[in-house]
C-alpha positions as CSV (number, residue, x, y, z in Angstrom):
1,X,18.4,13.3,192.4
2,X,19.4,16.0,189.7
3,X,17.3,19.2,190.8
4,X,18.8,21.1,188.0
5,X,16.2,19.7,185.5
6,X,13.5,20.5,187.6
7,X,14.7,24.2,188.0
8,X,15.3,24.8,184.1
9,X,11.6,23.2,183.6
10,X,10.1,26.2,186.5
11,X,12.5,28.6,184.6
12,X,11.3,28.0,181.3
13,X,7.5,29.4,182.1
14,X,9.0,32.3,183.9
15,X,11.1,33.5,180.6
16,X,8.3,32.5,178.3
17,X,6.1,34.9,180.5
18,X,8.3,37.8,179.6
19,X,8.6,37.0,176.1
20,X,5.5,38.8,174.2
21,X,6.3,42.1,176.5
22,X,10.1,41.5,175.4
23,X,9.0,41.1,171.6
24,X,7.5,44.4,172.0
25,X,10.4,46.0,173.0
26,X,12.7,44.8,170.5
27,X,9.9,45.6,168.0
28,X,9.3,49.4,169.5
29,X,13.1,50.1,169.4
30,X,13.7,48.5,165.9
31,X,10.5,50.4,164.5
32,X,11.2,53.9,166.1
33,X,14.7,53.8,164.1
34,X,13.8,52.1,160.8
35,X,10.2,53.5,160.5
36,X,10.0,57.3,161.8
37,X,11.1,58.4,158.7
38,X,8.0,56.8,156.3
39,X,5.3,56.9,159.1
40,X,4.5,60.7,158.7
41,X,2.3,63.0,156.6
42,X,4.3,63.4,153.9
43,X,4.1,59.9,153.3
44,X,0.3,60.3,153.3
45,X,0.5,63.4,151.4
46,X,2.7,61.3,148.6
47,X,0.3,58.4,148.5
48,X,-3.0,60.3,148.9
49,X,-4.2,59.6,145.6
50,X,-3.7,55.9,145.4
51,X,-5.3,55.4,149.2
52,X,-8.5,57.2,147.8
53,X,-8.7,54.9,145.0
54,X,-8.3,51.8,146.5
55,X,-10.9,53.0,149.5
56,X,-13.3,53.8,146.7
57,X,-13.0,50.5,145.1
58,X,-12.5,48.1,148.1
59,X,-14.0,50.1,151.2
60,X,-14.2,46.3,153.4
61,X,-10.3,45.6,152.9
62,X,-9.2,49.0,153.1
63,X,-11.0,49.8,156.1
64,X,-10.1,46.0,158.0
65,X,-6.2,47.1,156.8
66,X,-6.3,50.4,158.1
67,X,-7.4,48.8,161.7
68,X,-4.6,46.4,161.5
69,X,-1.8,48.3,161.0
70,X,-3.0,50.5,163.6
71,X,-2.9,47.8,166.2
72,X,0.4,47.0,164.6
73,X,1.5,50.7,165.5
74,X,-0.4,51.3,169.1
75,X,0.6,47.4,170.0
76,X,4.5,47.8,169.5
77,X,4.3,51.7,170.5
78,X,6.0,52.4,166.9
79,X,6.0,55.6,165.7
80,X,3.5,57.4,163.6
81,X,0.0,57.1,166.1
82,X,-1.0,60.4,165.4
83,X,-0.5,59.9,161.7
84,X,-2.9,57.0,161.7
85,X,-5.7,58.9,164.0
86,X,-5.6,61.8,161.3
87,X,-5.6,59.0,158.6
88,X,-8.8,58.0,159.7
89,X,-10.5,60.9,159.3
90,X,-9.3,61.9,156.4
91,X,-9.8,58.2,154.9
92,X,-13.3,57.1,156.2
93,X,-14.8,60.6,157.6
94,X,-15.7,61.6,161.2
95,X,-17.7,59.1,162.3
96,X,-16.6,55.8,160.9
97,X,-13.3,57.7,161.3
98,X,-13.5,58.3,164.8
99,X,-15.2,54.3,165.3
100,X,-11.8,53.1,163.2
101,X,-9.4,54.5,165.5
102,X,-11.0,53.5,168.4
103,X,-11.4,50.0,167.6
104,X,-8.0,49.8,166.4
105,X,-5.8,51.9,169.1
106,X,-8.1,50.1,172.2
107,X,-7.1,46.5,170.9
108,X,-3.6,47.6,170.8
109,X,-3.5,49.1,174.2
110,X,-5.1,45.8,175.3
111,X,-2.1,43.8,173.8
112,X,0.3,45.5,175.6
113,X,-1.7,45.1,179.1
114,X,-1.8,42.4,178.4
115,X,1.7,41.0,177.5
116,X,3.0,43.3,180.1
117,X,1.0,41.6,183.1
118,X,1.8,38.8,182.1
119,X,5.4,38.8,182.0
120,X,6.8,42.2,184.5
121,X,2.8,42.5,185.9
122,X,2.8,39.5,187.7
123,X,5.9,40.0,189.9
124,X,5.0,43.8,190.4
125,X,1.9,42.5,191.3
126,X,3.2,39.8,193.4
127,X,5.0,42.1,195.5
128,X,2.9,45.0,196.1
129,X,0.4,42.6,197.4
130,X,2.8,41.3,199.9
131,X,4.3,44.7,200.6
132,X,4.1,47.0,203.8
133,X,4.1,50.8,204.3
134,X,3.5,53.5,201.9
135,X,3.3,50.9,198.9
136,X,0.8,49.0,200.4
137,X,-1.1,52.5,201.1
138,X,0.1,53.4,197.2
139,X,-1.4,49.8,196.1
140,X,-5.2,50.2,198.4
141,X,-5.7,53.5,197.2
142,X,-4.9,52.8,193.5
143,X,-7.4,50.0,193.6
144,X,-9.9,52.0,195.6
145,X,-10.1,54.5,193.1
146,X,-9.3,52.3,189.7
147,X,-11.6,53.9,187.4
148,X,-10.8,57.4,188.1
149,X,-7.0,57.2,187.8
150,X,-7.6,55.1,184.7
151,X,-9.5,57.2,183.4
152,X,-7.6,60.1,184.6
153,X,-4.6,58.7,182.6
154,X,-6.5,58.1,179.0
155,X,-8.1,61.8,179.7
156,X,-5.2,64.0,180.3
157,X,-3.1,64.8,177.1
158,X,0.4,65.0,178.7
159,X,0.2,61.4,179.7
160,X,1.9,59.9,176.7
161,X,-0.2,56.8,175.3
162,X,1.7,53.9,176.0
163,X,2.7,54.9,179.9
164,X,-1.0,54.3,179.8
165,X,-1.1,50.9,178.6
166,X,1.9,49.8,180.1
167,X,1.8,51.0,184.2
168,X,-1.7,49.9,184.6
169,X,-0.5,46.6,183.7
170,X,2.9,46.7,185.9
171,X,0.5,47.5,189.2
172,X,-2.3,45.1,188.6
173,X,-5.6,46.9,187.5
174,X,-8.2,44.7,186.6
175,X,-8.2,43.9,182.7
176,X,-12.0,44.9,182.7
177,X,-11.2,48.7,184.6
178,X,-8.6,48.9,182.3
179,X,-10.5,47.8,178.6
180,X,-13.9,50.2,179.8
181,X,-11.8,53.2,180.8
182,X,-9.4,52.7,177.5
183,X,-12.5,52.5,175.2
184,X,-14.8,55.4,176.5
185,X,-11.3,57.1,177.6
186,X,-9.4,57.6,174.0
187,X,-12.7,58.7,172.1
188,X,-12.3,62.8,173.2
189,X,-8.7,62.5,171.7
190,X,-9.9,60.1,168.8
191,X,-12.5,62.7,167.7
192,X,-10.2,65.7,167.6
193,X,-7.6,63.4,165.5
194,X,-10.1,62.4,163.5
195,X,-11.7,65.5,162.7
196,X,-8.2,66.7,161.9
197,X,-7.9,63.9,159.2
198,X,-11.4,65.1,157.6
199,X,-10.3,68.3,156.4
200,X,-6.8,66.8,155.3
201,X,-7.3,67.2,151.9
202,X,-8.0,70.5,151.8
203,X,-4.5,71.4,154.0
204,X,-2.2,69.0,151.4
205,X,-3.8,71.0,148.6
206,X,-2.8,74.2,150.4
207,X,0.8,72.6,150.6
208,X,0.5,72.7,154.7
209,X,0.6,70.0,157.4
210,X,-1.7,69.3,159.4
211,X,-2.2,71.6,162.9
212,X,-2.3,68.9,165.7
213,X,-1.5,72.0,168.6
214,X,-5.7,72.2,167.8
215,X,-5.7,69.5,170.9
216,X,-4.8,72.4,172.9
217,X,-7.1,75.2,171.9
218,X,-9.3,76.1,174.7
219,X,-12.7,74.9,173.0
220,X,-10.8,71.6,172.6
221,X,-8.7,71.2,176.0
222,X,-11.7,72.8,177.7
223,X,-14.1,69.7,177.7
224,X,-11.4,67.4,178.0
225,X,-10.3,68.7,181.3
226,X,-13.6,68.9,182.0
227,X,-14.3,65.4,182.0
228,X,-10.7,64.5,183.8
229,X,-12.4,66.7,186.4
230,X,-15.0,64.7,186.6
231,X,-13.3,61.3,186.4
232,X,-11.5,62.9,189.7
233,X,-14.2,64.0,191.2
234,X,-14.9,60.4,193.3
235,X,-11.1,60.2,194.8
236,X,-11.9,64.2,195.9
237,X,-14.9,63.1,197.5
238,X,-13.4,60.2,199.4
239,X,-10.9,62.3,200.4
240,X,-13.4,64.6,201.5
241,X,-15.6,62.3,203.5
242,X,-12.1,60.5,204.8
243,X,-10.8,64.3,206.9
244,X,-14.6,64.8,208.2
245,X,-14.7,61.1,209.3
246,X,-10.8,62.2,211.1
């Protein structure tokens, strides 16, 4: 009996598993060193002009092309997110703005979820639920306290973007934890972006670039930690109620 062919037909799943989350990888590296240069504001400050016109004429296209190549930006982590966010704004205003971005970076987080669990996710997985010890305490209080940490990560600027996509997928979060805290999570950041974009024009005339530190100003960071307070607040209480119980 040959077992080899049975062995290359269980191997063959198991690679095409890791494939998509591979492709992204591939994609990520070859984008960040062919396209950093072009995905910037100066690029946007050089085609500002023809971008206005073609919104004003064809509002439906440009606004389902502007969603797509953000997913095409958040979904392979290639450079120039924050370029897009501002675009946005200054493209379509705060509030369809703000709804654009949203849209466009949450179904690119969701790609990467979900290619990563599919491929890296699953043996992670695999093994932390058969695992003993502090991962096993890691793994129970992770899924105890999902939608805070989750939300935690999407709230708090100095966790970059795509850490946030891809570890949730590498530990096993549920998809549905992870697309509600991604949507409702990214739309502090997405407004501030996006109200960045909306006064755009007025910066390129001045010959400036746009100010992104405004994230950190304390009328902006302020709230936002607020709310990462309050996505904390349950773990704090169990923790709480867990050394009165002791």
């Amino acid at each position: 009996m040959d077992h080899s062919t049975g062995n290359s037909k269980r191997a063959k799943p198991s690679v095409a598993r890791h494939l998509p989350l591979a492709i992204i990888l591939i994609v990520a590296v070859v984008g960040f060193i062919t396209l950093r240069d072009y995905l910037t504001f100066d690029t946007l400050r050089d085609n500002r002009e023809a971008l206005l016109a073609y919104r004003d004429a064809n509002i439906t296209l440009m606004a389902l092309a502007f969603i797509a190549i953000y997913f095409v930006i958040v979904a392979f982590s290639l450079p120039g997110a924050a370029v897009a966010s501002v675009t946005g704004g200054f493209l379509f205003g705060l509030v369809l703005g703000t709804g654009f971005n949203v849209i466009a970076a949450s179904l690119g987080a969701f790609a990467i979820f979900l290619a990563a669990r599919a491929g890296l996710g699953q043996t992670l997985a695999a093994k932390l639920e058969t695992s003993d010890g502090t991962l096993k305490r890691l793994k129970e209080g992770l899924h105890e306290n999902e939608i805070s940490v989750l939300f935690l990560m999407r709230l708090v600027p100095a966790v970059p973007f795509f850490v946030a996509n891809l570890l949730p997928a590498l530990v096993g979060v549920r998809f549905f934890n992870f697309a509600f805290t991604t949507v409702l999570g990214i739309i502090p950041g997405a407004v501030v972006f996006t109200w960045i974009g909306v006064g755009l024009g007025e910066v390129f005339d001045r010959g400036g670039t746009p100010d992104l530190s405004l994230l950190w100003e304390p009328q902006i960071i302020g709230p936002i930690l607020g709310l990462s307070a309050l996505a904390a607040m349950p773990m704090i209480l169990k923790a709480l109620r867990g050394k009165k119980e002791i």
